[in-house]
Every structure is written in C-alpha cells, then in structure tokens.
C-alpha positions in Angstrom: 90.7 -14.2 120.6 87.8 -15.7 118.4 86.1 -13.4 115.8 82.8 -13.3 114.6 81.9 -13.1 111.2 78.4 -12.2 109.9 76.5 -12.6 106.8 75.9 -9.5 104.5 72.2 -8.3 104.4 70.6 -8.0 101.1 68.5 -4.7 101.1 65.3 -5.0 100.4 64.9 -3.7 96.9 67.2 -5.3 95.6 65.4 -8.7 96.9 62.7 -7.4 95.3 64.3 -7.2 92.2 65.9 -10.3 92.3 62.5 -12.2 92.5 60.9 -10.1 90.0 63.6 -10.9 87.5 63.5 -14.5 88.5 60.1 -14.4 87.7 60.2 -12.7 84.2 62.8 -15.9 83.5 60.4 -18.3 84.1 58.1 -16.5 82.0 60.0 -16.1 79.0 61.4 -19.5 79.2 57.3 -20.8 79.6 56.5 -19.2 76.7 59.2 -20.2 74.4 58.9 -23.6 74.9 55.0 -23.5 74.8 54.1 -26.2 71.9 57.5 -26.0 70.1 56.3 -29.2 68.2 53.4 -27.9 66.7 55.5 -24.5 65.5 57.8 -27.3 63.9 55.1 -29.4 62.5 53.8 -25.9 60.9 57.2 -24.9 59.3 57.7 -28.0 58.1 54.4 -27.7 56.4 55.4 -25.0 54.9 58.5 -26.4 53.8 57.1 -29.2 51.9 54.3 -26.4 50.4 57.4 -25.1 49.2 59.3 -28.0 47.9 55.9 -29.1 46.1 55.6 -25.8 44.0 59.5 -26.2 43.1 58.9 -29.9 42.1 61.8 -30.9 44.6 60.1 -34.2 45.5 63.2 -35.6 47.4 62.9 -32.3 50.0 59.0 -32.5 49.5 58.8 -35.8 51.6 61.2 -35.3 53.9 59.7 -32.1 54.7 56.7 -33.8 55.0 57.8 -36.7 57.3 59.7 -34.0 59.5 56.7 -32.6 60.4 54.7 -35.6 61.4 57.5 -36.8 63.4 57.5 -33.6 65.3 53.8 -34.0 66.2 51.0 -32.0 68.0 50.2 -30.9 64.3 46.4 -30.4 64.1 44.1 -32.3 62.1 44.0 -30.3 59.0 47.7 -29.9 58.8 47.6 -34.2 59.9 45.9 -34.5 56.5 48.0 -31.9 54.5 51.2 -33.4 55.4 50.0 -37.1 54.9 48.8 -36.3 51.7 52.1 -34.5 50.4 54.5 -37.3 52.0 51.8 -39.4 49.7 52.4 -37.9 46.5 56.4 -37.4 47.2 56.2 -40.9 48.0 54.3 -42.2 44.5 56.8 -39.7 42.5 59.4 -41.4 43.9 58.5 -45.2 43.2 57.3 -46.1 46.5 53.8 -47.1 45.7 53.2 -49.0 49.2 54.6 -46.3 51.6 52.2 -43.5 49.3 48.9 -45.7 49.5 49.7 -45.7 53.9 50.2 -41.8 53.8 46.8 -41.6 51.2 44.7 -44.4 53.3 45.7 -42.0 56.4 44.6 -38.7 55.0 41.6 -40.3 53.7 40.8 -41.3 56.7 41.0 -38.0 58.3 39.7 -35.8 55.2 36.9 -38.1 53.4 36.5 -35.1 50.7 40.2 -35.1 49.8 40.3 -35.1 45.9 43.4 -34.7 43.7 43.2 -32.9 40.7 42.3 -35.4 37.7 45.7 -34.1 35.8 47.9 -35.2 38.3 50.4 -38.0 37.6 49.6 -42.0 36.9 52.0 -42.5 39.5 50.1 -40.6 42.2 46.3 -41.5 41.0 47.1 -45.3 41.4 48.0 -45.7 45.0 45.7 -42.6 45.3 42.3 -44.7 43.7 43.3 -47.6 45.6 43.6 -46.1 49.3 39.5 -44.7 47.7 38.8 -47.9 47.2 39.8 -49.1 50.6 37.4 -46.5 53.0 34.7 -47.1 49.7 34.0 -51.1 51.2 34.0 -49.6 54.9 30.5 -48.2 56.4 32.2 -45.1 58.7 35.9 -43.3 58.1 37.7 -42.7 62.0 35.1 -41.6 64.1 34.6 -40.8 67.6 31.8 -40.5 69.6 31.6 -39.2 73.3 29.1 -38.6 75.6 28.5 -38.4 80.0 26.4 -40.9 81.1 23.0 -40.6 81.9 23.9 -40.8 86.1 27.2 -38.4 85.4 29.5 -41.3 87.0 31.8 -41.1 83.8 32.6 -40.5 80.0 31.7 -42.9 77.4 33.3 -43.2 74.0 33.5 -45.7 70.9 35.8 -45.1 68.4 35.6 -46.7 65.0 39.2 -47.2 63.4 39.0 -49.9 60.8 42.4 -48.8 59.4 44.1 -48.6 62.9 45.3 -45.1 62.6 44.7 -44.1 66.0 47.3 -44.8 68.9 45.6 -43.1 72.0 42.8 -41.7 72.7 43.1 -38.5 74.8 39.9 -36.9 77.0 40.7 -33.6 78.7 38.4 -32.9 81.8 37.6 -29.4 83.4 35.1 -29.0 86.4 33.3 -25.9 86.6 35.0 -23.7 89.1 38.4 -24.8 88.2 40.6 -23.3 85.2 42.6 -26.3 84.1 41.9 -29.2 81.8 43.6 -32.5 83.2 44.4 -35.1 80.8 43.3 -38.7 80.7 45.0 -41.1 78.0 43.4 -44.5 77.0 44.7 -46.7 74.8 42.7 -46.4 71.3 40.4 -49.3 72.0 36.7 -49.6 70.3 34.7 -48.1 73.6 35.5 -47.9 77.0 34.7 -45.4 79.7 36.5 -42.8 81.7 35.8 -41.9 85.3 34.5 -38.7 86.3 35.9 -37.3 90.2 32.4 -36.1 92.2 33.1 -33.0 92.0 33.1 -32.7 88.1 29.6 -34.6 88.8 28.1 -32.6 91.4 28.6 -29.2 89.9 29.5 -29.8 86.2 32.5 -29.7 83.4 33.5 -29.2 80.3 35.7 -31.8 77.6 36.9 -32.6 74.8 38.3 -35.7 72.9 41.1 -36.1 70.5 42.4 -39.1 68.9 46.2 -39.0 67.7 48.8 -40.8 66.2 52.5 -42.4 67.7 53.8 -38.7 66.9 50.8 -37.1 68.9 49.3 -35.6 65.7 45.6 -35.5 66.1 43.1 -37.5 63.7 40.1 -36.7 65.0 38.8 -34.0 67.5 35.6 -33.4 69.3 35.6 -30.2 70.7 38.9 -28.4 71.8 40.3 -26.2 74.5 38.7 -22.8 72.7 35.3 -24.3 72.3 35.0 -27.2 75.0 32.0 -29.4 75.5 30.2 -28.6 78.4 27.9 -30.6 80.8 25.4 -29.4 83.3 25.7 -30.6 87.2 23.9 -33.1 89.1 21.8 -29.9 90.6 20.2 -29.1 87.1 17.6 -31.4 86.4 18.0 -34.8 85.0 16.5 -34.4 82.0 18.4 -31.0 81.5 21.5 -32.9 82.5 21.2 -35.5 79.7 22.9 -34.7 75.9 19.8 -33.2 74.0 19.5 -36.4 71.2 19.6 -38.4 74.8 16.1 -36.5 75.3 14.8 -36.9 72.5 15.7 -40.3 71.9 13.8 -41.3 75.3 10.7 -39.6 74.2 10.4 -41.5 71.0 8.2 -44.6 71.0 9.7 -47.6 70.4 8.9 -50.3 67.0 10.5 -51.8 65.0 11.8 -50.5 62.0 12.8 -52.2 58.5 16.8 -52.8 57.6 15.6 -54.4 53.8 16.5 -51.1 52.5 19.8 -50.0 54.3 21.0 -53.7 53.6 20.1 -52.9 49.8 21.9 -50.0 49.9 25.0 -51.5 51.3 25.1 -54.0 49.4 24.5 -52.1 46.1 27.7 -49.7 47.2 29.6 -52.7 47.9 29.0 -54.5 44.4 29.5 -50.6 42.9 33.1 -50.7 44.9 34.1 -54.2 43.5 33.5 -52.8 39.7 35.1 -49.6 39.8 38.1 -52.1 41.2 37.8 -53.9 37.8 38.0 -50.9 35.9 40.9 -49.5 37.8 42.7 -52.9 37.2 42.1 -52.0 33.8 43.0 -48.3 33.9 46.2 -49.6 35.3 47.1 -51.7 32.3 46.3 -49.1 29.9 48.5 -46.7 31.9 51.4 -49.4 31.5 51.0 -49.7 27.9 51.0 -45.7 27.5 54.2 -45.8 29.3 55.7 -48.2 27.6 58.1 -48.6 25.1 55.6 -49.6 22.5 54.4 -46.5 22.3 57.3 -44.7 21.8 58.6 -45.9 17.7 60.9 -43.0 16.2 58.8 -40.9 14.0 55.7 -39.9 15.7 54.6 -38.5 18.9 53.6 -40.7 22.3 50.0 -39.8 21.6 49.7 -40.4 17.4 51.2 -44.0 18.2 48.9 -44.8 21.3 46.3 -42.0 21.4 43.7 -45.1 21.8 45.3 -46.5 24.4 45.2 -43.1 26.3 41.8 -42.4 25.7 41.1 -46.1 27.6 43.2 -45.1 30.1 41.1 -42.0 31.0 37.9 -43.8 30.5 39.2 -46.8 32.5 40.1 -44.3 35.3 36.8 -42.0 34.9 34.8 -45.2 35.6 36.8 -46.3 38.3 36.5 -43.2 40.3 32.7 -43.0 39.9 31.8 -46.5 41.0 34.1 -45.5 44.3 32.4 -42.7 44.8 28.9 -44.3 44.0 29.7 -46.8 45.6 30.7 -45.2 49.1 28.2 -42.9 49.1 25.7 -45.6 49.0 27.6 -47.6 51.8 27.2 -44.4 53.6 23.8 -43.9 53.3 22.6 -47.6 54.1 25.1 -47.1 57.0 23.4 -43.9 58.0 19.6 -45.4 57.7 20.8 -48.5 59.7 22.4 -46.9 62.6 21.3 -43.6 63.1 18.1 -43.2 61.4 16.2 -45.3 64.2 19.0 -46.5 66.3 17.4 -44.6 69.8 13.9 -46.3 69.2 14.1 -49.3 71.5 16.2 -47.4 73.9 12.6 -46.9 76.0 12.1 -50.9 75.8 15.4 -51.6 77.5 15.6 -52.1 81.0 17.8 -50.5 83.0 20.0 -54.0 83.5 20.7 -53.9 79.4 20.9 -50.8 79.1 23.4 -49.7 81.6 27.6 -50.2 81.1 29.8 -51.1 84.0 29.9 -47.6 85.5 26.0 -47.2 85.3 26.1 -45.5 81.6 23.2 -45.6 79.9 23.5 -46.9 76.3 22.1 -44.0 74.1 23.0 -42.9 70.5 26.1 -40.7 71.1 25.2 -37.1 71.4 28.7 -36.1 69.6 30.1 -37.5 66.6 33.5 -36.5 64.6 34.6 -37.7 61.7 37.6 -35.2 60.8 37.1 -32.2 58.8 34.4 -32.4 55.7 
C-alpha cells in the first residue's frame, strides 16, 4: 500500500513575517554598505589630521595615502589629503613624490597657501609645484553644457597636468528619480548622448572628474543641487543656458588680443624670475643647513644670520613673482577667452558652428575650477 505524503502549510502570518524580516535584511545590509569608501577616505583624514598635530610623519602619510586609495573622497578632502601625503612626503626626503601630491592639490585648490614658517624641506617642492600651474593659463577645469538642439551634453576639460582619469556625467530626466551614470575617458571635449525622452521633457546633471581611486577633482553641480535643463516644449530660447542667450544677442566685431598677449606674457617673464630667485633661495637654504654654519662656539644664526636673511628674501621674492606672475597669466587668459569669446558666435554659420551631434559651439554656460 502506497502512502502519500504532503507538504506542511506555512500560515499566513508567519509568511508575512518572514518577508518583512527578509526585507528589513536587505535594508540594513543597503545601508551599511552605502559609500563605505568615502566613510574610509574620511577616517583616514582624520587620521593623518591626527598624525600631523603629533608630528608622526611616518603615520601622517600613510594615513594620508590610505585614504586616497580608498576613494570616493570629495574634492575638498582630495586636496586635504594630497596636500598632507605632500608635506609627509618632503619631511621624509622624498622631494619628487611631495611636488606630485603638491602639483595635485594645487591643481584642485589654486588658493592653497602653506604657512611661511613651515619647513625648507616642504616650501621647496611646495614653490616649485607654484611655479608649475604659475606658466599655465587655467588650473583643471570643466565646462559642461546641452546643446543648443538638446541632442546631447557637451564638455571640454582642461588638464594640463593629467590629473584626471575619467570623466563621469550623471543624467536624470524629469519624471524619473534616478541619476544613471555615463563614464568617458578624460579626454579634452567630447559629447555625451542624451535618450529623447531626457530631450522632450527635460533633466537634470551633473559632472565630476576623478582620479584612478575615484576621488573627485572637479565637480559641477552634484546629486543635492543638480543642474537642470528645460524640455523641448519650453521655448528655444528658454531652453538654451542663459550666457548662450546672451551671447547670441551680442553683435559681433572684432576685438583686440595686444593686451591679453601683454599680460601673458608679462606673467610668464614674472614666472621665469621668481624661478631664479627660488634657485637662489635654495642655495642659501643649503648653506644654512650646512655644516659651515655650525663651528663650536656660537649659535646656527650668529655664524650664518646673513645667509638666513638671503634665504628669506630669496624665498619672499620668489613667491611674489609666482603669484604676480599667475595672476597676470590669469587675467590675460581671462580677457582672451572669456571677455569676448561669444562675439562672433552670431557670424558663424550653422555648418561651423555645429559639433557632430548638432551642438552648437557657445561659451560654456558652467565652469568649475575646484574649490576657491
């Protein structure tokens, strides 16, 4: 005689329960791992903060270098931790690897200024990462914009040191709730294509560019305070970026470059001096250090005190021309590009002034250049 066997039945309650408590898992286990990398990059921060005010350089850069290989660090913390693995590295001899972490930081924070007491060892591969961004025109910069028929996203990015490793444009179309991501490589311009939808009734973006680790360098807009761009069913003019608009209503002449060239040049030749002086300020330093200066009898400073007082004049000088001299790069840079750069768009015809997915070339209605 065969028997029959059945399965249990699982009230429904408990069912019930089971799912909610499934659910609750998957919660929990969302929201532990949400952005562990960043909560890393931000202890380690901390850490080196830490290591810095106990003058534990050893601890100070690893701390430092933990935290930018943990990535998704923002781009204040970027430049904090690049600038502490900078001076850990210059403590500890390694005058190459410290300029790197100073030209990066630089790049990021254009305002970052040591204290003037700080050590020789930190202000020389400190003056010369200055020197480098004082003979370039822009720091990292991107620029973003839709164009004009809404068919895509242009951007250039300007990267003379090569910091960038991708550039990352995060989409949203009206309606919808999520950002998807599109990375590019961190070329100098290129486009990104926009689905119909996102053209018909609108979206919001933003832009970052980050590192190999994924820390960012640059950010136009973010996921709290996105971008946002009208549909197709708003008028065109309303649909265009507002220094679009204006640009198109401004006649179009000619305009002189005599005086931004003059300028650039000027901060150029201002750049190549204070690089004499800090060759100078660095052989000064050398002889302070020295054993010359340090004959039994008599303090460091009775034996050299002239040589010190070059030293800090040699350095003063130096770190004047730089900033002279970029601030005048900066400005010629600024009346060359941007102070007329939208006149001759009304001359163009549409074949010049139109990109491979029919963007037309405006001057770009958003422009980041880190945190000043």
């Amino acid at each position: 005689m065969s028997r029959s066997y059945t399965t249990p039945r699982i009230p429904q309650t408990k069912r019930l329960g089971l799912a909610l408590g499934l659910l609750v898992a998957i919660l929990i286990s969302r929201a532990a791992h949400a952005e562990p990398m960043a909560i890393d990059a931000r202890a380690a921060l901390a850490q080196a903060e830490k290591a810095f005010d106990d003058v534990d350089y050893g601890a100070m850069r690893e701390a430092a270098l933990r935290g930018l290989k943990a990535g998704r660090a923002n781009v204040a913390e970027t430049a904090r931790l690049n600038t502490l693995a900078g001076m850990a590295a210059a403590l500890l001899g390694n005058d190459e690897d410290a300029r790197r972490h100073f030209l990066i930081a630089l790049g990021i924070q254009p305002t970052l200024d040591l204290e003037r007491d700080l050590s020789p060892k930190i202000r020389g591969p400190y003056l010369e990462a200055l020197g480098y961004w004082g003979t370039h025109r822009e720091r990292l910069t991107l620029h973003i914009h839709p164009d004009a028929r809404m068919t895509c996203l242009t951007y250039q990015l300007v990267d003379p040191a090569h910091l960038g490793t991708r550039i990352k444009v995060f989409v949203r179309t009206h309606g919808t709730t999520e950002f998807s991501a599109q990375p590019v490589a961190a070329n100098g311009r290129g486009r990104i294509e926009l689905a119909p939808a996102a053209a018909n009734r609108g979206f919001d973006y933003f832009a970052e560019v980050v590192d190999e680790h994924d820390n960012r360098l640059v950010e136009v807009g973010n996921e709290d305070d996105p971008l946002t761009q009208q549909g197709r069913s708003d008028s065109s003019i309303g649909a265009l970026p507002a220094s679009a608009r204006s640009s198109e209503r401004r006649p179009g002449n000619s305009r002189s470059v005599a005086l931004p060239l003059s300028l650039m040049v000027g901060g150029l030749a201002a750049a190549a001096v204070g690089g004499y002086f800090n060759v100078r300020r660095q052989d000064a330093a050398e002889r302070w250090n020295s054993s010359a200066c340090e004959q039994p009898g008599r303090t460091r400073l009775e034996q050299c005190g002239n040589v010190n007082s070059e030293r800090a004049t040699m350095e003063r000088l130096s770190i004047g021309l730089y900033v002279a001299g970029g601030a005048l790069v900066a400005a010629g840079t600024t009346l060359l590009f941007w102070g007329g750069g939208a006149e001759s768009t009304g001359n163009q015809t549409p074949k010049q002034s139109q990109w491979s997915c029919g963007a037309t070339v405006l001057v770009p209605s958003i422009a980041c250049q880190g945190q000043f």
